[in-house]
N, C-alpha and C positions, 0 to 999 in steps of 0.2 A: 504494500500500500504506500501513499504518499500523500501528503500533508501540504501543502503549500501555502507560504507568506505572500502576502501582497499579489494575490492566485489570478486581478486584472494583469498586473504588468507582465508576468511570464508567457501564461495561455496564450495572452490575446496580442499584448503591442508586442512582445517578443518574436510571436512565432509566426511572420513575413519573413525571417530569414530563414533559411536552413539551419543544423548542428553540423558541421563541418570538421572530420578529423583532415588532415593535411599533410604533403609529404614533398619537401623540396625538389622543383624541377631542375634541370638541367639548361635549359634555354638562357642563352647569352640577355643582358640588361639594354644594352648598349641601344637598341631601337627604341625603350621609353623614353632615354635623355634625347634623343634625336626629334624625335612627334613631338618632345616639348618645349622644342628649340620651334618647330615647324609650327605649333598650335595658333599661337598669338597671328599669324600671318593672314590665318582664315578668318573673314569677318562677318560677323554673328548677319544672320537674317539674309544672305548674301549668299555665302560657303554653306552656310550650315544653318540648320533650325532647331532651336529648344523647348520640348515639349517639359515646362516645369512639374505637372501633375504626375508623371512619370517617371520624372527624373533622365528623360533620355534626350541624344544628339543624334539628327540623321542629316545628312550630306548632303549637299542640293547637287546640280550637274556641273555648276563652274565647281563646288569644292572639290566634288571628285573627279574634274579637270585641273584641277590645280593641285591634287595631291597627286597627279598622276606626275604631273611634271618638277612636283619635290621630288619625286621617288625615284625618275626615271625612270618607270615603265609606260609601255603602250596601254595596258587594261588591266586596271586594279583588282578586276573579277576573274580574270586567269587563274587558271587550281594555283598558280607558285605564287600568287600576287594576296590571296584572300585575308592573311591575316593583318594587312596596311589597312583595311577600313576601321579594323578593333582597336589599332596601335592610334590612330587618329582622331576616332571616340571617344575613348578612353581619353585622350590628351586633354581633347575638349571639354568633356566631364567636369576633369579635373582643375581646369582652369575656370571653367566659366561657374557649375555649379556647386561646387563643394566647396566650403568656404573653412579658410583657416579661423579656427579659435569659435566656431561653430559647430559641424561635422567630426574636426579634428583639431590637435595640438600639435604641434612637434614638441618635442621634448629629447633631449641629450641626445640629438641626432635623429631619430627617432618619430615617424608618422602614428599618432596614437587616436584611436579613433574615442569620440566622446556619445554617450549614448544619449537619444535625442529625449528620450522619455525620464532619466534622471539624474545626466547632467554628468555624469562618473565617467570616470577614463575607463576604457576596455582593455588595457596591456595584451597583447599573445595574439586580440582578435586580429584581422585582417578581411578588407574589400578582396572580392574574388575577380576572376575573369579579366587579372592585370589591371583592374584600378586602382589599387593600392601604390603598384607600384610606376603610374602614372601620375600620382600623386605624390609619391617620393620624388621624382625627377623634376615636376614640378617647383617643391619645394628646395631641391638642390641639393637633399641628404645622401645617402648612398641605398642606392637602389639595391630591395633584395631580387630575388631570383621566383620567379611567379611558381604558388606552389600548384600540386596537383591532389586532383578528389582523391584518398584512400576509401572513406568512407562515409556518407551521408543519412542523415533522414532529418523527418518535420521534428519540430517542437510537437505538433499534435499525435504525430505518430509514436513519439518516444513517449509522451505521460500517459497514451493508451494501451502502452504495453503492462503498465499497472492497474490489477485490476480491481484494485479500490483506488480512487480519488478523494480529495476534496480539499478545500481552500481557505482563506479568510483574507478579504479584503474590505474595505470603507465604500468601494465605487466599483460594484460589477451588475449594479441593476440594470442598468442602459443596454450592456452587453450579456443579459439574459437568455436571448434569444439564439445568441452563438454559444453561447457556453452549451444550452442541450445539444443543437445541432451539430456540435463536434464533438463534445465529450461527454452527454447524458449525464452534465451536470444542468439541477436546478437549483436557481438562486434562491436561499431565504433569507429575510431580512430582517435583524434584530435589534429592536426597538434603542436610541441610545439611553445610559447610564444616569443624564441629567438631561432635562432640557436646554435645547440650542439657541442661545440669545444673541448671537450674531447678526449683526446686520451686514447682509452684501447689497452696497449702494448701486444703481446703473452704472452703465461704460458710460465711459467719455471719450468720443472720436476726435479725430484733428487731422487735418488735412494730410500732413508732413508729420513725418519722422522726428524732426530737428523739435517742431512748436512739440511733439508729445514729450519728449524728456524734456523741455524748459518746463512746462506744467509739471510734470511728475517731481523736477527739482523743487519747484516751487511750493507743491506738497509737502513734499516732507521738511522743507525748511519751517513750514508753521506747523505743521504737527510736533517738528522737534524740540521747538522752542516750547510748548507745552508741557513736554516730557513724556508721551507715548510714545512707545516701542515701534519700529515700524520694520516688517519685513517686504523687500523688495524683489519681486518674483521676476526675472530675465528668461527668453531662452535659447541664449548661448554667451559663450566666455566674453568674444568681442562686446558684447552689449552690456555685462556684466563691467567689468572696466572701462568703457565709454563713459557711463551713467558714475561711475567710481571719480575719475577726473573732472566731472561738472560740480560731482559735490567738494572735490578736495579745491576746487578754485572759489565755492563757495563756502568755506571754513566750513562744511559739517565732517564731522568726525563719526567714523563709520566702520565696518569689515567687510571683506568680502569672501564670497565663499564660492567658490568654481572649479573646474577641474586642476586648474595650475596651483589652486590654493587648499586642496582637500585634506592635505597631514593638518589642520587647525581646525575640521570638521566639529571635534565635541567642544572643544573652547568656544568655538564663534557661537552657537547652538547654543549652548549653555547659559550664554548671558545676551541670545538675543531677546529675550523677555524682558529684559532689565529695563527701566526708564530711563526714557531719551537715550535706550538701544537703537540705532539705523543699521541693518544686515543687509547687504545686495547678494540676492545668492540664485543659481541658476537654480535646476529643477529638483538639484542635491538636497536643499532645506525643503523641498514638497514633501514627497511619499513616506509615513508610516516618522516624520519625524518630530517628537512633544520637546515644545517651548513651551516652557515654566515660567507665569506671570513673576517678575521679580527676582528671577533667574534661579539656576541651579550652582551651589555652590561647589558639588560636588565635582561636578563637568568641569569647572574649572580651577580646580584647585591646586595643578602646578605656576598658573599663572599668579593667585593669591601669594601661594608661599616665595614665588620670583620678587615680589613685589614688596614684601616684608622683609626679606633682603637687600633689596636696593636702598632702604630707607635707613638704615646701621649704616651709623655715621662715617665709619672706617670705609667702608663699600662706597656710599655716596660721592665721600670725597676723591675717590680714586681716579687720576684721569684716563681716557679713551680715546685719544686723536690718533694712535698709530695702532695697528695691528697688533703689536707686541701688547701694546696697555688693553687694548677689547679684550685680548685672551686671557691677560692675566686678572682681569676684574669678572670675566666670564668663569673662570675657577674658583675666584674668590668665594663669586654669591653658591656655584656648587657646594662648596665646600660647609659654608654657612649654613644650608638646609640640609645638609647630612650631619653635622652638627647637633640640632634641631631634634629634642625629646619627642618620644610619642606624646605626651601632656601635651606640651608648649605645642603640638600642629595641630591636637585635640581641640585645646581651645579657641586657638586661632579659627579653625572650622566652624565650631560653636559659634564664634561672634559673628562671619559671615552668612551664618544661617540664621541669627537673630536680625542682621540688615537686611535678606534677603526677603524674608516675614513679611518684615515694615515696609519693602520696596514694595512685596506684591500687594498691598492694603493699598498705597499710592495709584499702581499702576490697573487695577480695578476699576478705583473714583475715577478714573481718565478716561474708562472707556476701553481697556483691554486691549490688546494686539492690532495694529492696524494691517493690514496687508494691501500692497498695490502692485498689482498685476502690470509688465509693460507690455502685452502681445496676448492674445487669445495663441492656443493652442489647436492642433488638428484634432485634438479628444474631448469634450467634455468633462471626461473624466478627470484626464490634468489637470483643468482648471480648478476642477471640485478638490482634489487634492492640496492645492495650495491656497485654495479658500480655504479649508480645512484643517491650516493650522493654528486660527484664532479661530475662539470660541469654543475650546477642548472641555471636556468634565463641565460643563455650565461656565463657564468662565464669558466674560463679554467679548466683545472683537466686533470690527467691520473690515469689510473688502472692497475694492473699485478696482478696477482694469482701466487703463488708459492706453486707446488705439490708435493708429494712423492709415490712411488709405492705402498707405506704401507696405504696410504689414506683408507679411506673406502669405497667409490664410486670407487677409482682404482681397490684398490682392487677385490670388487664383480665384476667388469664389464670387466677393460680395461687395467690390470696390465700385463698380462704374452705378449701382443700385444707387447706393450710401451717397455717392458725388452728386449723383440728381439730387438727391435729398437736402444735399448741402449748397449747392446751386438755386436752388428752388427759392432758398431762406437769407439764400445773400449772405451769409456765412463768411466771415474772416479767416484766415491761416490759425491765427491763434486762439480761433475763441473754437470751444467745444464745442459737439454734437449731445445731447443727450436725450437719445427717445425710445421709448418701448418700441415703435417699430421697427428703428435699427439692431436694436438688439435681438428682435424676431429675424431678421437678418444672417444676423453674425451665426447665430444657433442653425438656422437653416444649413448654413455655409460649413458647419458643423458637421452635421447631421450627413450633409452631402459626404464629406471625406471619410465618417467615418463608414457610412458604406460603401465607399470606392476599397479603403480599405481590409474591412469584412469580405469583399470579392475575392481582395487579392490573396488572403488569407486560404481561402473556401479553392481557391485554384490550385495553390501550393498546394493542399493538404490532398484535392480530388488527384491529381495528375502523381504525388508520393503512394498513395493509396496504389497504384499502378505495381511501384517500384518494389513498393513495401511487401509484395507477393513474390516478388523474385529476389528480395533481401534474405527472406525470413527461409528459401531453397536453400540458398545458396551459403550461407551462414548453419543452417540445420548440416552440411554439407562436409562445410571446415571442420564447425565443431566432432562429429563426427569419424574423420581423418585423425583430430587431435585425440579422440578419447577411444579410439580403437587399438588394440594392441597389434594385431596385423591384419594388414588390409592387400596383402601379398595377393588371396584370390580374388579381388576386384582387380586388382594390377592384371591379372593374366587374364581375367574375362572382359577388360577396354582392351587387351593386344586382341585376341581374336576378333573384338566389333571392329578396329581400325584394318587387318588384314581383310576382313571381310569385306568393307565397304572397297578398301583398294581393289582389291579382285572383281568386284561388282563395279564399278569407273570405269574400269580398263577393258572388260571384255563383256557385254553386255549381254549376247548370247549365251548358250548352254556349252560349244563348242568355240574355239580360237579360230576367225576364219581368215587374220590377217598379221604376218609377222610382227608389225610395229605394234598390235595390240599387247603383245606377250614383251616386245621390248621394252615399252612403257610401262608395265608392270613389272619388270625388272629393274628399271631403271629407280624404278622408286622403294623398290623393294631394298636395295643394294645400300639409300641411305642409313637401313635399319638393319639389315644383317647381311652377311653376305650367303648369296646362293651358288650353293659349289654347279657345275657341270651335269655332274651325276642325276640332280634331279627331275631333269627333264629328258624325256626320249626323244630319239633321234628325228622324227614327225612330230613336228609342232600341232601338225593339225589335228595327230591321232590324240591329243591334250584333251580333256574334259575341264570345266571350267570346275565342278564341285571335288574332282580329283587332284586337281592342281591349288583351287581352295584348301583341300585339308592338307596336301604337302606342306604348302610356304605357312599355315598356323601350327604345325607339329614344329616346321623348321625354328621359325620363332620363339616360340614357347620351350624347344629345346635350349636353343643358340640363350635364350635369356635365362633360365634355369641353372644351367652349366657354367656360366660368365656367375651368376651371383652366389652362386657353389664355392666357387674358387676366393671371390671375397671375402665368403664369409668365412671361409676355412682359413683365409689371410689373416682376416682380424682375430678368429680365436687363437693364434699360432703366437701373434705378438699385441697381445692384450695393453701392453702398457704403451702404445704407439699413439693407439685411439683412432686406430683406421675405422672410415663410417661401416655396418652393414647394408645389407640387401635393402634391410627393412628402412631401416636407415635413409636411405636414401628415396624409397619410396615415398614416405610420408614425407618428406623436407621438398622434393621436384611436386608430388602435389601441393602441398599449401605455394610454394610458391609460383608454381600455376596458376590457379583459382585465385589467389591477390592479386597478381598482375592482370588476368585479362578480366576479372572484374571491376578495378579500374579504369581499364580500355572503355567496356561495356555503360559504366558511371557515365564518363565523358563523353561517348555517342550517344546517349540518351540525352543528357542536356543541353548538345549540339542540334538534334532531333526536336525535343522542345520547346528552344529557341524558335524553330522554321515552322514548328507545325501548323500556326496557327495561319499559313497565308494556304490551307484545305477548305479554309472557309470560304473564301472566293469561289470554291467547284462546288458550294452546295452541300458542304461536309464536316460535320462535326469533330471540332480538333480534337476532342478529349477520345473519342472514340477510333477513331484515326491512329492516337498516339499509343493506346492498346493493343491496336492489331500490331503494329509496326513492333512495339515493342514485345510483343509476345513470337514474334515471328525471330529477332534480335537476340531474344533468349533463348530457344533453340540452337540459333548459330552459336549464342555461347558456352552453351552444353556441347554442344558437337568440338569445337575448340580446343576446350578443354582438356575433354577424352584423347584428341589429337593431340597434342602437346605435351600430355604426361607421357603418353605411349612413347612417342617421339623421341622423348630428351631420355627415358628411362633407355630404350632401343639404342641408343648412339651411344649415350654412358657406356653400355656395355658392351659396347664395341672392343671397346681397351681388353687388353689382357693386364691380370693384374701380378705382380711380382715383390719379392725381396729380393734387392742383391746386396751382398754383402760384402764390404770392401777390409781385406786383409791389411794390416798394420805392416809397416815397412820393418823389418825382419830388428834392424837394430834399436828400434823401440819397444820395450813392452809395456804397451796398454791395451785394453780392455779392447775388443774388435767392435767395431761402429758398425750399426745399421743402418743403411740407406734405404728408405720406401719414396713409393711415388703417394705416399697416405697426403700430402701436402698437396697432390693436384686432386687428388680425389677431395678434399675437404675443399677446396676453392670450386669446386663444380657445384657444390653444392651454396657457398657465400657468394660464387658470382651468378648465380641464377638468373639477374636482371642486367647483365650487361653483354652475354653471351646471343650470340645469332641463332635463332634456325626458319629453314621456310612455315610459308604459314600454310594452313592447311584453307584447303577451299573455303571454309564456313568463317573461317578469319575476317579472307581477302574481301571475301562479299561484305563480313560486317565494318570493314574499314571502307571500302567503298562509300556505303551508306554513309557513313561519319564525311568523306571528303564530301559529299555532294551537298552535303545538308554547311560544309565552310569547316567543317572539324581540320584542327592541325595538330601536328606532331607526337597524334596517337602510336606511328611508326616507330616512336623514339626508345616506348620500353618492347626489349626482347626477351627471352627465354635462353636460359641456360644448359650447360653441363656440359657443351660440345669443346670446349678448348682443352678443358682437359681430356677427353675422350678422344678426339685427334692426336693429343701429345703421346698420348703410351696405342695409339694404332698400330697392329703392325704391318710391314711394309708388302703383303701381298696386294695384288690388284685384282678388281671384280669384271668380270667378262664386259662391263659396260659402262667402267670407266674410261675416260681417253687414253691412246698410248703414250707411254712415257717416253717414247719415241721423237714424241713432237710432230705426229704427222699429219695431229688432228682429228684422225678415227678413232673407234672405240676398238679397246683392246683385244676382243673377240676376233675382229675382220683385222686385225693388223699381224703384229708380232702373236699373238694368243691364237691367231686361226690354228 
């Protein structure tokens, strides 16, 4: 089962992303710094169009004339060309839409993304599909290296693999309707603790941006001169320090609290209750956190005891103009509050909690917490939340938001309404809007997003639902491999399915009715074992297809049997070498099988779901579209599979396995050395993903699909165990190898006839 805090924010604003584990790629950087040299050149509305609702850039015909001729190619959409439109996007993106000290920070180097719904740094996360690292280049950091999918699914997929739920939050009424529809959760609602005597006042609109924070300064200068508390709701860091600099030029003295300033989190918190407290804080001070009328002494009680400190005359007088004096006056006060009886902090506690009493008796008569909103939110719920931090337990409190047409929820939704309205009444720059039917408005404009967003949620989860059937194979699959002790007779019942099918390709009839058919299934036979002479009669034709079927599956099954014989009887012979076994090897070429091309498989699916949706033009339902395709997809990846363990186990055992022992030089006596090849053998198995082999038909088709749908550099991860398998081969040749001759024929018709 599971429990969940604050159960709006994870379910619901969380889970438009994916859970992304990740796995560092290989692809050079060097093309992000380049598009971000190139971006600024393209000019918006011109080059290129930004759909803000979306968050997306698509290239008009001069842009993708004009990147054609950054790049020097003739056709950007050429299969070698297709990933310059992503690299250009992407630039775009990052230049036009994601805003520093908004979306993200940098920090020590460092692209750190800020989460829009509570203001927190994310550390570890990262933008996928090479934004991230378009936005490093951007910013001039060092660009990492673009990762790739290991393994994915929803946030709604993952908390319905538990099958008890449930949650507790302040604001999930509004999002009742989704909560059954995805997770057969219903909402109950319990009555609050005290009754709520908050007053939330109307918005107040303003033309500009600029006139909303003169007013909102304005505010809190007469509220502070009063001595109530005032928290200031932003939403993002830039706006947070903007707003920070107007008041510091108006002597109010204030904190701030944002993603750059989060190590001060319970100090700032703690005494933003206090009178003629002013907190500017992004959406960090909203969700699930209590400000204590009068403050909490407790929250801040390093800063108390710092303070009593400074004030010991010896301390006060110490001077600080150089580095050397900060540090040693910085040791001094250390030193002084480790000094410092339990009593004497005891009391000192005491007395703060006796001021703090008296503050909140003060800060009551005033009128309780004020809070001022600068921007409406895409959630109502946000807003409720940071309304929500005056007026706790009964306590008094008021709210007001203060908007501008330039907002960015006005903006996309409710701006050119609102302008008539304010047009209509002759309306100044600086003077306020305030009416019930704008703010019917603003909620509408609400309302609108938050079901564009409910969509895009209900998409992600329909279209994982998909995936989440072929995860739950495919993972029943691994786990499996991992908790079986041997899985040797599945190993020899995939070689007979792949001989079989080879045999079925190559001669389709009952009967061989044409040389090169039987060539061709030698030829490919030859990469897995070799077939001596002897097995075939001097008549090709007199061949049977189901006689020559069971020959070349007895031959394999032998040739693989007798190869892992010899292994294994190596490893028992010198136990303390740690040569792999048969089995050994089995399960290790499986899982890292099924990791690799389930990867592949991750990434043509979301190559695949990118495009799917232009079936709708034929009359055709994406989502059902994106099922067959990918039900068809996963077949090929089952067929794969089975071909690639076969494969790589089939060539491994090509090698013959040995000790040789090298004798000590007669006038030395030490202990005689072993020399194994156990060290190519253990690298066939650690280099598994850098090693070559051909792909099998069901591969080439599903990478096919991946290129046509734009997919790149699926080709990049391979399949192991062949280099060491080549290294210890021995030097015979197969009738349908080339001569070694150099004459260009196959060894059969040459020197071997």
């Amino acid at each position: 089962y599971a429990i969940v805090d604050e159960v709006d924010n994870i379910l619901i604003d969380e889970a438009r992303t994916p859970l992304i584990i990740s796995g560092q790629g290989q692809e050079s950087t060097d093309m992000y710094v380049q598009f971000a040299r190139w971006a600024p050149r393209l000019k918006h509305e011109v080059d290129y169009t930004v759909e803000e609702k979306t968050r997306t850039v698509i290239l008009t015909e001069a842009g993708i004339d004009k990147l054609e001729q950054l790049a020097g190619v003739k056709n950007i959409y050429d299969e070698n060309n297709l990933d310059l439109t992503r690299y250009m996007e992407n630039a775009i993106k990052a230049q036009i839409i994601f805003k520093r000290d908004k979306d993200y920070i940098v920090k020590d180097g460092e692209v750190i993304i800020v989460d829009e719904f509570t203001g927190r740094q994310m550390p570890g996360r990262r933008y996928s599909e090479g934004l991230h690292q378009a936005i490093e280049a951007k910013e001039g950091v060092k660009v990492q290296r673009e990762n790739h999918t290991l393994a994915t699914i929803t946030y709604q997929n993952f908390f319905r693999l538990y099958k008890k739920l449930a949650g507790m939050t302040g604001t999930a009424l509004t999002e009742a309707e989704e909560m059954h529809k995805i997770y057969k959760l219903d909402v109950m609602v319990i009555p609050t603790h005290k009754p709520m005597i908050r007053q939330d006042l109307p918005d107040l609109i303003y033309r500009t941006t600029e006139a909303k924070f003169n007013a909102v300064v304005e505010e809190i200068k007469t509220l502070h001169e009063t001595g109530v508390p005032i928290l200031v709701g932003t939403t993002s860091v830039e706006n947070s320090e903007y707003l920070s600099e107007k008041l510091d030029r108006q002597g109010v003295d204030h904190h701030v609290l944002n993603a750059k300033h989060h190590a001060r989190e319970a100090q700032v918190v703690a005494q933003a209750g206090r009178s003629r407290a002013v907190t500017i804080a992004t959406n960090m001070a909203g969700r699930g956190t209590d400000i204590l009328l009068g403050g909490n002494p407790e929250g801040y009680f390093d800063s108390i005891l710092r303070k009593e400190a400074e004030q010991v005359s010896y301390i006060r007088e110490m001077p600080a103009h150089t580095e050397d004096e900060q540090a040693d006056k910085e040791e001094a006060i250390q030193q002084y509050i480790e000094n410092m009886t339990d009593k004497e902090k005891d009391d000192l506690l005491q007395q703060k909690v006796r001021e703090c009493e008296e503050d909140h008796k003060r800060v009551v008569a005033l009128g309780g917490l004020h809070i001022i909103g600068t921007e409406r939110h895409e959630s109502r719920r946000i807003d409720k939340q940071l309304r929500g931090r005056a007026g706790r337990q009964g306590d008094p409190g008021q709210s007001r938001f203060f908007l501008a047409l330039d907002d960015e929820l006005m903006r996309r939704f409710a701006a050119d309404r609102v302008a008539k309205v304010m047009e209509m009444v002759g309306m100044e720059e600086d003077m306020p809007l305030e009416s019930s039917m704008v703010s019917r408005f603003i909620e509408q404009a609400q309302t609108k997003v938050e079901g564009y967003n409910f969509d895009i949620r209900k998409n992600v989860v329909d279209y994982d639902d998909v995936i989440a059937k072929q995860r739950q194979v495919i993972y029943a699959d691994r786990r499996a491999v991992l908790e079986r002790a041997d899985m040797h007779e599945r190993v020899l019942g995939m070689m007979r399915a792949e001989v079989n099918k080879l045999v079925d390709a190559c001669i389709p009839g009952t009967v061989i009715t044409e040389e090169e058919q039987l060539e061709k299934l030698l030829t490919m036979m030859e990469a897995w074992v070799h077939v001596p002479e002897d097995v075939l009669p001097e008549n090709i034709h007199a061949i049977r297809r189901e006689d020559l079927r069971s020959k070349l599956v007895e031959l394999t099954i032998e040739h693989y049997e007798e190869s892992g014989a010899k292994l294994d009887e190596l490893a028992e012979q010198n136990p303390g070498i740690g040569i792999p076994t048969i089995r050994d090897f089995e399960r290790s070429i499986t899982l890292q099988v099924v990791d690799r091309l389930w990867m592949d498989h991750i990434d043509a699916l979301d190559v695949m779901r990118a495009s799917i949706h232009f079936r709708s033009i034929g009359q055709r339902d994406p989502l059902v579209e994106f099922k067959n395709e990918a039900f068809r997809m996963f077949d090929e990846l089952k067929a794969a599979i089975q071909y690639h363990i076969v494969s790589e186990l089939l060539k491994l055992m090509r090698g013959e396995f040995s000790i040789r022992v090298q004798q000590p030089a007669p006038q030395r006596k030490a202990p005689r050395k072993l020399r194994t090849n156990a060290d190519d053998l253990a690298r066939a198995i650690g280099q598994a993903k850098s090693d070559t082999v051909e792909d099998s038909p069901a591969a080439k088709s599903s990478r096919r699909n991946g290129a046509s749908s734009g997919q790149r550099g699926q080709n990049g991860r391979t399949s192991g165990g062949t280099q060491a398998a080549r290294a210890s081969t021995p030097g015979r040749i197969g009738r349908n190898d080339p001569c070694p001759c150099g004459s260009g024929k196959k060894y059969k018709k040459c020197h071997g006839a």
